[in-house]
C-alpha positions as CSV (number, residue, x, y, z in Angstrom):
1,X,0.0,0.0,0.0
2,X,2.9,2.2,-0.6
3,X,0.2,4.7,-2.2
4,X,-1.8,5.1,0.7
5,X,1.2,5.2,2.6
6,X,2.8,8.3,0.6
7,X,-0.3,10.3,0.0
8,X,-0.9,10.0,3.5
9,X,2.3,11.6,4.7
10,X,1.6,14.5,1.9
11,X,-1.8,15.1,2.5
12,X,-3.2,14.7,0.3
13,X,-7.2,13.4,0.1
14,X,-8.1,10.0,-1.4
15,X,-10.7,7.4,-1.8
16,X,-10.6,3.3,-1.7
17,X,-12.6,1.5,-3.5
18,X,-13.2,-2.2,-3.4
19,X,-14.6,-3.4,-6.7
20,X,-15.8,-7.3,-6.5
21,X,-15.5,-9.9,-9.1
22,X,-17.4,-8.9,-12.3
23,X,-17.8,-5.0,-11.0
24,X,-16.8,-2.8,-13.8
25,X,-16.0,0.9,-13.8
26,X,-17.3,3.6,-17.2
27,X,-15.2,6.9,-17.7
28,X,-14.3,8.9,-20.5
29,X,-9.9,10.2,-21.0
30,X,-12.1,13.7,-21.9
31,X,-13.9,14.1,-18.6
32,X,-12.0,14.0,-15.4
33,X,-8.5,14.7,-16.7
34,X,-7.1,16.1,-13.2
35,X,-8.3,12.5,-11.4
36,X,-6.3,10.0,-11.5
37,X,-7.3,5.9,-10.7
38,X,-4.8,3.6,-9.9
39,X,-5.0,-0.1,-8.9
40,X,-3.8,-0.9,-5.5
41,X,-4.8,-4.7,-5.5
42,X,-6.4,-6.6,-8.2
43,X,-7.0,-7.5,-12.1
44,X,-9.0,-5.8,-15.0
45,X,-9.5,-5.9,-18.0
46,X,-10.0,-2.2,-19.8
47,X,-12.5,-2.1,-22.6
48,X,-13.5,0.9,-25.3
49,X,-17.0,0.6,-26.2
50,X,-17.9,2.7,-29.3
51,X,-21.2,4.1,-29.6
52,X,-22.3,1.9,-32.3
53,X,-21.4,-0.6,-29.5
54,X,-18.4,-1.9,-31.2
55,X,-15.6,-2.8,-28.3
56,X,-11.8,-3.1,-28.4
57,X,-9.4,-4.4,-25.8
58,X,-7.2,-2.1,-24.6
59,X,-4.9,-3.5,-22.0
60,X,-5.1,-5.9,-18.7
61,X,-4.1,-3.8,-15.9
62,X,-3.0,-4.8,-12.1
63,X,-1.8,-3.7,-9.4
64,X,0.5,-0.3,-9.8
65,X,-1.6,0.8,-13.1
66,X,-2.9,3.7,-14.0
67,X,-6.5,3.0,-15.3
68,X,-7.4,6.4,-16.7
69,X,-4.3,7.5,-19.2
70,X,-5.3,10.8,-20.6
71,X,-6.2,9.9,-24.3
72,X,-3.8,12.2,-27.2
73,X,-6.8,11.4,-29.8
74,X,-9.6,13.8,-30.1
75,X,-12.9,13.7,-27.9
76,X,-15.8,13.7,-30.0
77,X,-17.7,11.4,-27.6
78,X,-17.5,8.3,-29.9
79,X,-16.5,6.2,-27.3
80,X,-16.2,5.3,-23.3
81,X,-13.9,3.0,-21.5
82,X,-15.1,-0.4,-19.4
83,X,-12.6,-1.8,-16.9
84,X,-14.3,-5.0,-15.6
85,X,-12.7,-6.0,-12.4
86,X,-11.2,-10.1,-13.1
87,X,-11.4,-10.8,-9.2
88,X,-11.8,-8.6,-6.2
89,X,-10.1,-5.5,-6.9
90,X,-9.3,-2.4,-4.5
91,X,-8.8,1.7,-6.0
92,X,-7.2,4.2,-4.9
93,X,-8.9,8.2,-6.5
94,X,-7.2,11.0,-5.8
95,X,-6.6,14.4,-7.7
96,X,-3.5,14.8,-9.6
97,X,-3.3,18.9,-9.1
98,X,-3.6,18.2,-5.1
99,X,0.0,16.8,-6.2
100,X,1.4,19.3,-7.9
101,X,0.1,22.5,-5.5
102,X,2.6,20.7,-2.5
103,X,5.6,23.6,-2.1
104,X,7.6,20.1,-2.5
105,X,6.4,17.4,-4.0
106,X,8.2,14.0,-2.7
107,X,10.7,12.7,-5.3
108,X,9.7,9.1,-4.1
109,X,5.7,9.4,-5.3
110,X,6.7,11.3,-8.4
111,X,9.3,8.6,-9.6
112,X,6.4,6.0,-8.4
113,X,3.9,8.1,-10.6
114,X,6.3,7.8,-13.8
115,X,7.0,4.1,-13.1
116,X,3.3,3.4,-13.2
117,X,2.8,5.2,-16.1
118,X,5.5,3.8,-17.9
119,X,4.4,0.2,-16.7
120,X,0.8,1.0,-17.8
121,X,1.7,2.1,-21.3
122,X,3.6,-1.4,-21.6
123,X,0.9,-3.4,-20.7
124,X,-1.1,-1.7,-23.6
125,X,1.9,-2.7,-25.9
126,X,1.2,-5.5,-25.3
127,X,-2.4,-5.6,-26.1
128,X,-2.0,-4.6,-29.4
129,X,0.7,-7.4,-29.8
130,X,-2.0,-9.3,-29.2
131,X,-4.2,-7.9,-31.2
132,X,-2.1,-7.5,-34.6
133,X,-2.5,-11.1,-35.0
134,X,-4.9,-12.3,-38.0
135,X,-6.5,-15.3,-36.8
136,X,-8.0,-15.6,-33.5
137,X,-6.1,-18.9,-32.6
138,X,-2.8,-16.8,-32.9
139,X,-4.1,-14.2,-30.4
140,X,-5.6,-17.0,-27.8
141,X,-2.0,-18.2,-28.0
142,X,-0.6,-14.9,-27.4
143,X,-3.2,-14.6,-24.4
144,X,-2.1,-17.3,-23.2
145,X,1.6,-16.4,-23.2
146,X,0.9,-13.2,-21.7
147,X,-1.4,-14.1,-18.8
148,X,1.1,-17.0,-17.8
149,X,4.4,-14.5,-18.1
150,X,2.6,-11.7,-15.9
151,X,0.6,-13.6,-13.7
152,X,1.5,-17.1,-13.6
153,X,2.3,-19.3,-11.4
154,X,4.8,-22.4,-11.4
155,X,3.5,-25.7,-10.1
156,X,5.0,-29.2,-11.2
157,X,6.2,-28.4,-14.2
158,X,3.1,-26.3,-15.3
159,X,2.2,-22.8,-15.5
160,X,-1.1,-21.9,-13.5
161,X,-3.3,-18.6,-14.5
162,X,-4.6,-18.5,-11.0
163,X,-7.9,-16.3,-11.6
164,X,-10.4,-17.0,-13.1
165,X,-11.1,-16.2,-16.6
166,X,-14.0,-17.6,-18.3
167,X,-14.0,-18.7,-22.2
168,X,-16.8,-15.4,-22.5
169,X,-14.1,-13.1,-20.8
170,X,-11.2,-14.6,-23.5
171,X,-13.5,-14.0,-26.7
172,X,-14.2,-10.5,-25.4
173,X,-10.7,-9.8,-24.8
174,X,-9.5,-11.3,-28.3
175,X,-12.6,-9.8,-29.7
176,X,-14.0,-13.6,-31.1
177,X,-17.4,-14.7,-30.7
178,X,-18.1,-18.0,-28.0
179,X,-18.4,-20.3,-30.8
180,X,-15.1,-19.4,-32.2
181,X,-13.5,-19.2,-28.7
182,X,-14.5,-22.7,-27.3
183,X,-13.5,-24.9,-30.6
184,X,-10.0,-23.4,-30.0
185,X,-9.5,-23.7,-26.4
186,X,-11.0,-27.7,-27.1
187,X,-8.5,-27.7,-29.7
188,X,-5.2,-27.0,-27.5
189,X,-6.5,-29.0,-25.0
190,X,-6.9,-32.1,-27.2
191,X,-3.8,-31.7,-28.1
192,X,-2.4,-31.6,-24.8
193,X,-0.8,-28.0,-24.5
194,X,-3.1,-26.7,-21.8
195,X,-5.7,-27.7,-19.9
196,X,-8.8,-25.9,-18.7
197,X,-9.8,-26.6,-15.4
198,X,-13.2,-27.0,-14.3
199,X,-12.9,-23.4,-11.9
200,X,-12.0,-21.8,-15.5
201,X,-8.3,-21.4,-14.7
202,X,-5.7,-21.7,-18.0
203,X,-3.1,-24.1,-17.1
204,X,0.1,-24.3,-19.8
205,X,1.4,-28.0,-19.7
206,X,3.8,-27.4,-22.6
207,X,5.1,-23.9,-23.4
208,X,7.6,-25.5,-25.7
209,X,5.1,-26.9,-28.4
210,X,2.5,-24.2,-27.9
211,X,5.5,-21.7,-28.8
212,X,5.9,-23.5,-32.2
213,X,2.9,-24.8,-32.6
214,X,1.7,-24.7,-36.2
215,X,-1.7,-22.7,-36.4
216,X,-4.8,-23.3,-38.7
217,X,-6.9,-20.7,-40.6
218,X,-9.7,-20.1,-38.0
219,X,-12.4,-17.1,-39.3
């Protein structure tokens, strides 16, 4: 709670809030642009819902991210973001000019500020990795990869996701339709490179093969 910690000893007001599993947040980068919301605890996945309720994955964010990043594009109110909370999840809100009006602002919670920006931005890089891929087999793949390197954990041999993430929470993420999503994930399983446990957790049983897997057209 290093957060708490340093905006307590600078005064500076803030609110917790606990989000449960399946809670989501709405904003808009245009409104808002002095608040800041940053994840103290937790896992979620940030959405941009279009107004012709088209939706894109932006990023999977945890705990040290910046869930607001002011947008550089131009606000004409197309869109809105969704960050939908993966398991119980805890925020921290506080204003960013109550910061910069201290006579001296700490070195220690600006350099934290830059890290989690920098760290945020990242973890959007990497959703658009994922997302450059063509066919949505590549991308569940690339899911995959990325949910095991950030939040894995290593248990006989095996790589556990351990939250839980249902086949409707990879489609959306991958933007694939539930159809689409569960004849892959019965695919890789078949074939022995991960399994998918009853309480929805991804486990990898063989990075190795998965890595150089050879993948099929799949629309």
């Amino acid at each position: 709670m290093q957060w708490v910690q340093k905006l307590s000893i600078l005064n500076i007001p803030f609110y917790i809030y606990k989000l449960n599993k399946h809670d989501c947040i709405l904003y808009e980068s245009s409104k808002n642009s002095h608040k800041s919301l940053i994840i103290l605890h937790g896992i979620m996945h940030v959405l941009k819902v279009f107004t012709n309720n088209e939706i894109s994955s932006t990023a999977i964010l945890s705990d040290d991210h910046i869930i607001n990043i002011k947008s550089t594009t131009n606000h004409l109110k197309h869109y809105y973001y969704k960050a939908i909370a993966f398991e119980t999840t805890y925020i921290i809100s506080f204003q960013w000019q109550d910061i910069a009006t201290q006579d001296k602002v700490s070195t220690l919670i600006l350099s934290q500020i830059i890290k989690s920006y920098e760290n945020t931005l990242y973890r959007y890089e990497q959703m658009s990795h994922i997302m450059t891929h063509k066919y949505m087999k590549n991308r569940i793949v690339q899911l995959i990869f990325f949910l095991c390197q950030e939040f894995g954990v290593v248990k006989k041999q095996e790589i556990i996701v351990p939250f839980e993430i249902s086949q409707i929470n990879i489609g959306n993420i991958i933007g694939s339709n539930k159809v689409t999503t569960n004849k892959i994930i019965k695919t890789l399983s078949d074939q022995s490179l991960i399994k998918y446990s009853k309480n929805k957790k991804i486990i990898l049983k063989d990075p190795l093969s998965l890595n150089y897997i050879k993948y099929k057209k799949y629309k």
